[in-house]
Each structure stands twice: as structure tokens, then as C-alpha cells.
C-alpha positions in Angstrom: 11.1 16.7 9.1 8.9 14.2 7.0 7.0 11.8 9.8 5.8 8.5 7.9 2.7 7.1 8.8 1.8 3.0 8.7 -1.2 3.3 6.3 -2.1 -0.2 6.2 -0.4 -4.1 5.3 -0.7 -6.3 2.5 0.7 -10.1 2.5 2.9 -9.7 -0.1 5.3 -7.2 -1.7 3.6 -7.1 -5.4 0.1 -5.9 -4.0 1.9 -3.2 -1.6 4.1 -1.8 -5.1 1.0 -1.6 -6.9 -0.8 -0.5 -4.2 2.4 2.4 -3.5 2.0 3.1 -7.1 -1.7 4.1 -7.0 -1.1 6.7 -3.8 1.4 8.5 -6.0 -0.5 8.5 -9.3 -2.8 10.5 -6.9 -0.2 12.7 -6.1 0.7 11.6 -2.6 4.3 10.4 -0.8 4.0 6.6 0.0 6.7 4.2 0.2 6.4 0.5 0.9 8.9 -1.3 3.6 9.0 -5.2 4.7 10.6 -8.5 5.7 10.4 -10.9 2.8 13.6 -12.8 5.2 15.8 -15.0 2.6 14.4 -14.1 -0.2 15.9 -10.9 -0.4 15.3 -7.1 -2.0 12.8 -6.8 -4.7 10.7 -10.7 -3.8 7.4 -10.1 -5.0 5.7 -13.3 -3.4 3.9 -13.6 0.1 5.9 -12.4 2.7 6.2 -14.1 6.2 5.3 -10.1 7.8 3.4 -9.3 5.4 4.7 -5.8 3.7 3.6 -2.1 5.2 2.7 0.7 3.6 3.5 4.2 4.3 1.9 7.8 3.8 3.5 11.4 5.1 1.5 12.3 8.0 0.0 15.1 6.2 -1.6 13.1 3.6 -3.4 10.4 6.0 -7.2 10.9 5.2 -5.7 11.1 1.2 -4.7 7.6 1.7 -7.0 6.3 4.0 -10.2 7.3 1.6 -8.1 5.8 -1.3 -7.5 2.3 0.8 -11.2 2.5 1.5 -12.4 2.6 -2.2 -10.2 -0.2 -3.3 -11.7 -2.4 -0.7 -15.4 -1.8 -1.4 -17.6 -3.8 -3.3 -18.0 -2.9 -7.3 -20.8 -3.8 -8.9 -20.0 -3.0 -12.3 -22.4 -5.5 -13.8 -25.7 -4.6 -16.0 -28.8 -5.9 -15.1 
């Protein structure tokens, strides 16, 4: 049995997809799953929750480093 882990949130549906998208281009399982209320199936704008992000329990640390690159600091500037 497949035991989904909550990797991490994002505020809105577009940045979780994209997000989803990277983890598998890496070759891992990750799905995305959220309230976006009224608005329905497939709203891409802020949602009041905020939208989660899941990883197979196996593939964790995978994920976790991954989330950890994106959110450091790039200095891809010349000086």
C-alpha cells in the first residue's frame, strides 16, 4: 500500500502544479490536493487553504532536498 506524505503547502493551486510537476520530472510520485471552495476543480488562483502537496513516503528526503533548493537564495548575477 502507497502511504502519501504532506510534503509542504503553497497558497495557491498554480504554484503547487508546477511545483507537482518539478517532483516528477525528477522522477518522484507527487500529487497535489486542496480546497479552492466555489471556485471549483482546476482554479488556479489563491486558495482560501492554501493547496498541499504530497510525496510517497519512500521518496521524503527526494522531495524535501528538492523543496529546499527552490527556496534558497540564487545569486546568478556577475560581478
Amino acid at each position: 500500500m502507497v502511504k502519501w506524505i504532506k510534503l509542504t503547502t503553497f497558497p495557491s493551486g498554480f504554484e503547487a502544479d508546477l511545483f507537482v510537476e518539478r517532483l516528477r520530472g525528477a522522477g518522484l510520485h507527487a500529487r497535489s490536493a486542496g480546497d479552492t471552495g466555489m471556485f471549483g476543480a482546476g482554479f488556479q488562483g489563491t486558495a482560501p487553504r492554501g493547496i498541499d502537496v504530497y510525496v510517497v513516503s519512500d521518496q521524503l528526503t527526494a522531495a524535501r532536498t528538492i523543496l529546499e533548493e527552490m527556496n534558497e537564495p540564487h545569486d546568478d548575477m556577475e560581478s
